[in-house]
matplotlib code that plots the C-alpha trace (Angstrom):
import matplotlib.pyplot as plt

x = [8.2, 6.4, 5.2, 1.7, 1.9, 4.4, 1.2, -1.1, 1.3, -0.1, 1.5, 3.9, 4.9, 5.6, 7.7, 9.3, 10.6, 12.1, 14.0, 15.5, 16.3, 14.9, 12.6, 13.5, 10.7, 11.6, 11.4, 7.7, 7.1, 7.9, 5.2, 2.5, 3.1, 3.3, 0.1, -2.1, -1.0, -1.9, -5.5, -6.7, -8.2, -10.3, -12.2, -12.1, -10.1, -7.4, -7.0, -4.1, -0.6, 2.6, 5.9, 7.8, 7.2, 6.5, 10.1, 11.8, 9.9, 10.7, 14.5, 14.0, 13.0, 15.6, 18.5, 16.7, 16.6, 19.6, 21.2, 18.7, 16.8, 13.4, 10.4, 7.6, 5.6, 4.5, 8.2, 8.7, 5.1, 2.7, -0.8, -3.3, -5.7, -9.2, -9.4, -10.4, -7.3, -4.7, -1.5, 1.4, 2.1, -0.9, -4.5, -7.2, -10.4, -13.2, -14.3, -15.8, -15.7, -15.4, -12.6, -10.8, -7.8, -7.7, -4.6, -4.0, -0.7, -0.1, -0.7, -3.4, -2.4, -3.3, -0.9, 1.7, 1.4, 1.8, 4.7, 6.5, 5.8, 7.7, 4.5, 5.3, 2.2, 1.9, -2.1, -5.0, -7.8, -11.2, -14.5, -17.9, -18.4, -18.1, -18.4, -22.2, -23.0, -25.7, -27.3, -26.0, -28.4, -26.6, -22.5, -22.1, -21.2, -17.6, -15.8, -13.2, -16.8, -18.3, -16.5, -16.1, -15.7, -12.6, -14.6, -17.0, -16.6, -20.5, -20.5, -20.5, -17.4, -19.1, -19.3, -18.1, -14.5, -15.1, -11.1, -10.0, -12.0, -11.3, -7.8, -7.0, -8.9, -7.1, -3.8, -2.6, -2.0, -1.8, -3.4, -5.7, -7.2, -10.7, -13.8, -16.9, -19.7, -22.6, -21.0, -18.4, -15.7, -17.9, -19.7, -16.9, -15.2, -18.1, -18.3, -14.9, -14.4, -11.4, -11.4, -12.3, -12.4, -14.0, -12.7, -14.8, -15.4, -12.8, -9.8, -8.7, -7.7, -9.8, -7.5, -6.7, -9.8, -12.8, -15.4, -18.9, -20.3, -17.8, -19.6, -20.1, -16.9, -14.0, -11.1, -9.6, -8.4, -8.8, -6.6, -6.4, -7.3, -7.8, -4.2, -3.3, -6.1, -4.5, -1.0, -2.2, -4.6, -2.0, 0.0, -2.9, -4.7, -4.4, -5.3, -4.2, -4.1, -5.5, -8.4, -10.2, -12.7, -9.8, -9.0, -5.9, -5.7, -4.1, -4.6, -2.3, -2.9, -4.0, -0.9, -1.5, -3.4, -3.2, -2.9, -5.0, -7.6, -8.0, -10.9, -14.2, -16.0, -20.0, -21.6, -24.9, -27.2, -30.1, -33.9, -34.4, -31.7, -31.7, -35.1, -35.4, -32.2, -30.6, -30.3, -26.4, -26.3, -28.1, -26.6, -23.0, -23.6, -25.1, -21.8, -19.7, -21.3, -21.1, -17.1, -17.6, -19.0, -15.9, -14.6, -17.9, -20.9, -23.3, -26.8, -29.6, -32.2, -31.0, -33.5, -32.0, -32.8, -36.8, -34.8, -35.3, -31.5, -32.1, -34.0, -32.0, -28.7, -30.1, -30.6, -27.3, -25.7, -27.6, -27.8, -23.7, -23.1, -25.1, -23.2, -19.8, -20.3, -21.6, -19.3, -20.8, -24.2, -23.3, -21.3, -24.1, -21.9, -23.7, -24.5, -20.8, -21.5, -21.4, -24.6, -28.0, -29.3, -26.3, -26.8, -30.1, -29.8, -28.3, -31.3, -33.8, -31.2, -31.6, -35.5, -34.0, -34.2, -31.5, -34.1, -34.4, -30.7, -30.4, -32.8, -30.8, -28.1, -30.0, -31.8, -28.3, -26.9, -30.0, -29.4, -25.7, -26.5, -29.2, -26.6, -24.3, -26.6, -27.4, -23.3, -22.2, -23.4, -21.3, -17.8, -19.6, -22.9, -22.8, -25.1, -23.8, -22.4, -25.2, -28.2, -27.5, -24.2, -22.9, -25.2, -25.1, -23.7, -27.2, -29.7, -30.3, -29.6, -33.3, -33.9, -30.9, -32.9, -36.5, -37.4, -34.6, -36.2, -36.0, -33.1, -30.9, -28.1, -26.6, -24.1, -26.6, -27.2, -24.1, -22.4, -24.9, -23.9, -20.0, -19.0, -16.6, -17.1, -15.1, -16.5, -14.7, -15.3, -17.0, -18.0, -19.4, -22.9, -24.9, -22.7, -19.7, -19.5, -18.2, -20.1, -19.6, -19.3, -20.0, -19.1, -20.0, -18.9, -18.5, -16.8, -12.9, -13.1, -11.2, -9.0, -12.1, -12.9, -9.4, -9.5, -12.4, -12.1, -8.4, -9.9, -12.3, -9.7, -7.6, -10.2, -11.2, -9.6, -12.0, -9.9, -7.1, -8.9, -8.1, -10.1, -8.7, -6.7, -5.1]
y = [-14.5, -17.8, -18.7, -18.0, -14.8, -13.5, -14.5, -12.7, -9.4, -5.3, -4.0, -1.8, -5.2, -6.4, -3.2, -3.1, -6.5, -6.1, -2.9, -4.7, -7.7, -9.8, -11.1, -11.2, -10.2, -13.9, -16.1, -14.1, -14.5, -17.6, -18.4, -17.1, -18.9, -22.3, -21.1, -19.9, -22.9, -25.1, -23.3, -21.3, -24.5, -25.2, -21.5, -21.1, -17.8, -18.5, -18.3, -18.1, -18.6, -16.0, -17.2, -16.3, -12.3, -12.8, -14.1, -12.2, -8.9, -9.7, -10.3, -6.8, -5.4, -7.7, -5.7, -2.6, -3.0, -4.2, -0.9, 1.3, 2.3, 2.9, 2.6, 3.2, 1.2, -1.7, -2.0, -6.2, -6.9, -9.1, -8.7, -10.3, -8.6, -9.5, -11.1, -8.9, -6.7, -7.1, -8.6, -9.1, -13.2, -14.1, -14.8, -12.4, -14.1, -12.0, -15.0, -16.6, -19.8, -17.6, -15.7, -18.3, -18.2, -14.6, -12.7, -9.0, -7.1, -4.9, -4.1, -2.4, 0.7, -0.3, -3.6, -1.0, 1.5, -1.2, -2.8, 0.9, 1.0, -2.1, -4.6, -8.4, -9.9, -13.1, -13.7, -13.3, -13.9, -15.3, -13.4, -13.8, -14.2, -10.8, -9.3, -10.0, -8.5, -11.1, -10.6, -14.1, -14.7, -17.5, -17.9, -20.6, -17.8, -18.8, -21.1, -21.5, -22.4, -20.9, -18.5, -19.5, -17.3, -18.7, -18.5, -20.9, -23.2, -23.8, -19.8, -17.3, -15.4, -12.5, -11.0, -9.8, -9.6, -13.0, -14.3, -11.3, -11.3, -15.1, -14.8, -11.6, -13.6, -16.3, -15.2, -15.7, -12.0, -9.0, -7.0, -7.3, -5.1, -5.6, -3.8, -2.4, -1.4, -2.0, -3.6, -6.1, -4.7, -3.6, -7.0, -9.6, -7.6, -7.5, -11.8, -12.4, -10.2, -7.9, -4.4, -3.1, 0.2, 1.7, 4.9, 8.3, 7.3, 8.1, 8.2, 5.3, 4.7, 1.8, 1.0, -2.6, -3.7, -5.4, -3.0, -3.5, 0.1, 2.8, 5.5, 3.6, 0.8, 1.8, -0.2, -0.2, -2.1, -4.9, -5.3, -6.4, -3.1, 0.7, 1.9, -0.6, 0.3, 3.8, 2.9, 0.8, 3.7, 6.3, 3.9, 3.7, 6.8, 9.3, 11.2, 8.5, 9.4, 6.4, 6.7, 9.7, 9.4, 9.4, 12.4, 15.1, 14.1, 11.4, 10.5, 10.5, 8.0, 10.4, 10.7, 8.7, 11.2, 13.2, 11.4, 14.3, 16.8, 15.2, 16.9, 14.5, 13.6, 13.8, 10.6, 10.2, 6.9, 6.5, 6.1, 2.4, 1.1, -1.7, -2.6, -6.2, -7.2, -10.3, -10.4, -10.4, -7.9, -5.3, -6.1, -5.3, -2.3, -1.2, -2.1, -0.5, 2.9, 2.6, 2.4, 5.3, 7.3, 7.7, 9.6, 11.5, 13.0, 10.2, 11.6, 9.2, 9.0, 11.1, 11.1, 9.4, 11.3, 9.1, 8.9, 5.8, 5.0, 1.0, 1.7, 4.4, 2.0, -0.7, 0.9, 2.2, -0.8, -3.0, -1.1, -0.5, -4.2, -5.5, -2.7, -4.3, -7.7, -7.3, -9.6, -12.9, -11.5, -11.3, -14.4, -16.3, -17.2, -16.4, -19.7, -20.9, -19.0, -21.1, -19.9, -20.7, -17.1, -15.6, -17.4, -15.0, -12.8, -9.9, -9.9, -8.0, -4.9, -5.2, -3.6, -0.5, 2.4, 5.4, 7.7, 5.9, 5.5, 9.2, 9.7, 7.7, 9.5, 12.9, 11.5, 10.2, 13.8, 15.6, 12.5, 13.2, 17.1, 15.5, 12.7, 15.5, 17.7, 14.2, 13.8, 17.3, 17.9, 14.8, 13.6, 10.4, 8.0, 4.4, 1.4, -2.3, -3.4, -6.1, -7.1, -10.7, -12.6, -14.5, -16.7, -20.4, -22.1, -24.2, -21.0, -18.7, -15.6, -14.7, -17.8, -17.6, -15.5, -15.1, -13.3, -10.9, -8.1, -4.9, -2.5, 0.1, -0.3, 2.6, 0.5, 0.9, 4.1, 5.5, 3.2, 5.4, 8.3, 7.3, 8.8, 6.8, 4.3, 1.5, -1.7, -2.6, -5.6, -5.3, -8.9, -12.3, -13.7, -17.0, -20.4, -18.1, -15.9, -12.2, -9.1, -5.6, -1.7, 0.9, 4.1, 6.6, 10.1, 12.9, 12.7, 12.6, 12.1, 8.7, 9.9, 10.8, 7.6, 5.9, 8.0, 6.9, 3.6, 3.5, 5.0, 2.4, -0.4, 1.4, 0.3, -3.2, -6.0, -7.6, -6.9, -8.9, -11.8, -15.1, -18.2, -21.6, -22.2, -25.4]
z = [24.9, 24.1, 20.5, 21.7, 23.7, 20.5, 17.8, 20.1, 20.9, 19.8, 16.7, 19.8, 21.8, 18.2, 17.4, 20.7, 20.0, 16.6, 17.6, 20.8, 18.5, 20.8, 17.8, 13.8, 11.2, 9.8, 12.9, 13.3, 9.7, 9.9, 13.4, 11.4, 8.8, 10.1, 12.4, 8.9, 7.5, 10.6, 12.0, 8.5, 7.5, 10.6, 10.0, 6.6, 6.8, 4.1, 0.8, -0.7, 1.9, 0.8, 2.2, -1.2, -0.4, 3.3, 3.7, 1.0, 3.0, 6.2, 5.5, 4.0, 6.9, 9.3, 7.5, 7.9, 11.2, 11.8, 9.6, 12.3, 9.6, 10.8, 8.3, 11.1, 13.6, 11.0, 9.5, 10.1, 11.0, 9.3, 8.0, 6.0, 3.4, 2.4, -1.2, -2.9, -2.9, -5.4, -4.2, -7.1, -8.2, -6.2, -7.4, -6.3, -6.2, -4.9, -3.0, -5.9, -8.2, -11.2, -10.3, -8.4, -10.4, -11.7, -11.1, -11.2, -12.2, -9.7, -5.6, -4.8, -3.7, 0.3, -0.6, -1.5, 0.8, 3.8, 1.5, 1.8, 5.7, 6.0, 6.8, 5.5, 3.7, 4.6, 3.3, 1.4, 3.7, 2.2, 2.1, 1.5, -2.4, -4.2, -1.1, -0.5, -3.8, -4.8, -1.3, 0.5, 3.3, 5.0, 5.7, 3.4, 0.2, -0.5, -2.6, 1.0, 2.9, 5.7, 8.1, 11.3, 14.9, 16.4, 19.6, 18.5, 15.5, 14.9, 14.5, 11.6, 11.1, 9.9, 6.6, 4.3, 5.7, 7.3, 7.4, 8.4, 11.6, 12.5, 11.3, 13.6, 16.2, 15.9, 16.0, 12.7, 11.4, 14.2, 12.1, 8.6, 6.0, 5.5, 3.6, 4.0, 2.1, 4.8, 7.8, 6.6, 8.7, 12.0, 11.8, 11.6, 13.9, 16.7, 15.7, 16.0, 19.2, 17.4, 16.9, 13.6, 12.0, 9.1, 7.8, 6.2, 2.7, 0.5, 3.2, 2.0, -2.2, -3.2, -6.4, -6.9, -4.7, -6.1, -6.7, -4.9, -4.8, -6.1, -4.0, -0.3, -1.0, 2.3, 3.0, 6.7, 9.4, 11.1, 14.9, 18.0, 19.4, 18.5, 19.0, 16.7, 14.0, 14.8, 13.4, 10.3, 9.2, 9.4, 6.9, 4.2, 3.9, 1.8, -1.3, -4.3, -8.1, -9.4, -7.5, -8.4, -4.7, -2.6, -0.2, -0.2, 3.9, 5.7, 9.3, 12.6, 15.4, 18.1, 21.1, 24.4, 26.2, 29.8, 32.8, 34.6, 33.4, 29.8, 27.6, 28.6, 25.9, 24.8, 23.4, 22.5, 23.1, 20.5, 21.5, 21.9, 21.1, 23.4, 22.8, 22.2, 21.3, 22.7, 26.6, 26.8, 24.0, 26.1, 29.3, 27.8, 26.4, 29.6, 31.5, 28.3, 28.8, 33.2, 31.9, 29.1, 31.9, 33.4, 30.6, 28.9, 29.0, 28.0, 26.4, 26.2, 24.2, 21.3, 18.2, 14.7, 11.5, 10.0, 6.4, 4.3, 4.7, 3.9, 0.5, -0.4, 0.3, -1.1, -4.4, -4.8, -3.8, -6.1, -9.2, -8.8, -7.7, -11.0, -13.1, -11.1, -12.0, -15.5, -16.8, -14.7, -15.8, -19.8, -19.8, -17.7, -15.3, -12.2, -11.5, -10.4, -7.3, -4.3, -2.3, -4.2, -3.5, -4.9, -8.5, -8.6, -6.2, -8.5, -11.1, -9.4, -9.8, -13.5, -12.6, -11.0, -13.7, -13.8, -12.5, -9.2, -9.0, -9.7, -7.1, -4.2, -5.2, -4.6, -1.6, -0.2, -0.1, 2.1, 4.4, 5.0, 5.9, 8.5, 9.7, 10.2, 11.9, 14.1, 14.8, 15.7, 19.6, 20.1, 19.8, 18.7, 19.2, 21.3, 20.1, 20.2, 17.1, 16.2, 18.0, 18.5, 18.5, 15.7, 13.5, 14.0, 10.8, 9.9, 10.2, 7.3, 9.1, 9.1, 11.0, 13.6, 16.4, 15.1, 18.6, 18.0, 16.5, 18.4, 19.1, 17.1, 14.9, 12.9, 10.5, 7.3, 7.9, 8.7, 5.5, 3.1, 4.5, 4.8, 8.2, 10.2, 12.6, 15.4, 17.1, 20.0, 21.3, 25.2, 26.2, 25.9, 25.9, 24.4, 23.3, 24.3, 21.7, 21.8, 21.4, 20.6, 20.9, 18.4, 17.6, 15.3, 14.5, 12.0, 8.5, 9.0, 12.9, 13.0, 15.8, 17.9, 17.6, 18.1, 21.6, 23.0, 22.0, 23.4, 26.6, 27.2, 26.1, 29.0, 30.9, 30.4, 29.3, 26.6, 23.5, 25.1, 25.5, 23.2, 22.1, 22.4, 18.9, 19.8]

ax = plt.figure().add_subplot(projection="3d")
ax.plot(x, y, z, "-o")
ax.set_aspect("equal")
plt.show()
């Protein structure tokens, strides 16, 4: 297999490979390092390079394999996380000036979990500055500059997982561990034309990552396509004693299913929701659910809960954030943030009182009985990812497609309430750039998800496209 097609391979092509020893963990180690080195630069998806452990891992996991011992699909493979997650001897810097050289004693327990499946870490990826937390509102908001779509260089990345996304894209990790607290997995991931999947809420132990917003923070992953977000999940969840949110359950990637008379699924279609947004946007989620149809019920016009999901996020995000980042605040060090916005951006939070927090909090629960009320006809609910591709790099984002102001999207809502959700990507529209499918289902349905992405990815070819790297 050539250098190329090898960087580009599924985590089971990778796996297939290491067991026939027709590939070491080192000589891939070793590709992706040179590539990270080579292309990180040119989007801004790199922070910190780890050949030390990458190549003292992956000659781990050579003699492993060599010995037939068998750690699971991800045993020789290497990944990337988002900075914000602790990784042993490296720094950890939230994406930000004032934590540019901080360093953190242990792996985050995702770090270590991977490190026990046999997975070689070979980066920390850059983010968005604190993870959005001052509320950036253009892509230049990291100390590593703006992130940039492989697909398009003049393009956002997305946030807040931003080098995950272009690093995935871009060949340089085959899979990546990114966060989300209100759309920074689905939204890089719909940018960047990867697949991205955000667990339930508490699926996944959040110790060692940067906290954002202790009660709507989720860690997952970041891959080429849903099988292979399938087999990273199933090595990170879990319930995790140092993090008192996490859940006694883990999570199996679903088996390949039937050939013949497979259970058909119901998916419902919001009201609207391709109202107004962009042309190519609408056009290929039209032709995504003509392929869904081939596999489920689809049921249009299905009415979303009227809750005030964005105010009620929005508080609780903002009041935890400030309470997260108290020490920039105290020590009047906001202002070595990189985005202008970001140097104020966090003091209106200091005007939100405990009673209104309080109140979200009380709101947010009557809103997850009516999101689950919403979710349970249907084995999940379609919208595109975003309304619009990627931003250019020179627009505030308010300013990148002012006649862009229609449609549906369920990623705030569906962050408050913390159900699960995928984005797949399903096609291409202005200056080239990728768009995507979303879907969103009940609490702890992941595999729902993994199985009707898988079955549309069964059927189309979009995830397997690549950008031009060289």
């Amino acid at each position: 297999m050539m250098a190329d097609e090898l960087a580009y391979a599924s985590i089971p092509e990778l796996g297939r490979l290491l067991r026939a020893r027709r590939v070491t963990s080192t000589a891939l180690t070793e590709l992706l390092l040179e590539r990270l080195e080579r292309f990180g630069p040119r989007y801004n998806c790199v922070v910190t390079v780890t050949p030390e452990r990458a190549l003292a891992e992956a000659a781990t996991a050579d003699r492993e394999l060599r010995a037939g011992r068998m750690r699971g699909p991800l045993h020789g493979i290497p990944y990337g996380v988002k900075d914000l997650l602790a990784a042993k001897g490296y720094p950890t810097t939230w994406g930000a000036e004032p934590y540019r050289y901080q360093t953190l004693d242990d792996d985050a327990t995702v770090v270590a979990r991977l490190g026990a499946a046999g997975a070689v870490l070979v980066a920390k990826l850059a983010m968005v500055e604190l993870a959005g937390g001052m509320g950036y509102s253009q892509a230049n908001a990291s100390f590593t500059g703006p992130g940039k779509t492989p697909w398009n260089v003049d393009y956002w990345s997305g946030g807040s997982s931003s080098g995950p996304g272009a690093a995935v894209a871009a060949g340089l990790v085959p899979f990546a561990i990114g966060s989300e607290t209100s759309g920074s997995i689905l939204t890089p991931a719909a940018y960047c034309g990867v697949t991205g999947l955000r667990p339930t809420y508490g699926l996944v132990s959040r110790h060692g990552a940067m906290a954002l917003s202790w009660t709507m923070d989720k860690l997952g992953p970041m891959a080429r396509s849903a099988e292979d977000c399938a087999l990273v999940l199933a090595a990170i969840a879990g319930r995790d004693p140092q993090d008192s949110s996490s859940i006694g359950r883990g999570f199996r990637a679903p088996p390949p299913e039937p050939r013949r008379g497979g259970r058909r699924f119901r998916i419902g279609v919001p009201k609207g929701v391709i109202d107004s947004v962009q042309g190519e946007v609408a056009e290929n989620f039209t032709a995504a659910l003509d392929v869904l149809r081939g596999i489920a019920e689809i049921v249009p016009d299905v009415e979303l809960p009227d809750l005030p999901f964005g105010v009620v996020g929005g508080t609780i995000i903002a009041a935890e954030g400030m309470s997260a980042f108290d020490d920039l605040l105290e020590g009047n060090r906001l202002k070595a943030l990189t985005a202008p916005e970001d140097r104020t951006g966090g003091y209106g939070a200091l005007a939100i009182s405990a009673r209104d927090y309080l109140r979200a909090l009380r709101v947010r629960r009557l809103m997850g009985r009516a999101y689950d009320e919403l979710l349970k006809p249907f084995d999940a609910i379609a919208t595109p990812t975003r309304t619009t591709v990627a931003s250019p790099l020179d627009k505030a984002f308010r300013d990148a497609y002012p006649d862009v102001r229609g449609g549906v999207s369920m990623i705030g809502s569906s962050n408050v309430v913390g159900v699960p959700a995928i984005s797949v990507p399903n096609g291409f529209g202005l200056a080239g750039l990728p768009t995507g499918l979303s879907l969103v289902a009940r609490a702890f349905d992941e595999a729902k998800l993994v199985r009707i992405a898988r079955a549309y990815q069964g059927r189309t070819d979009w995830h397997t496209r690549r950008p031009e790297v060289a």
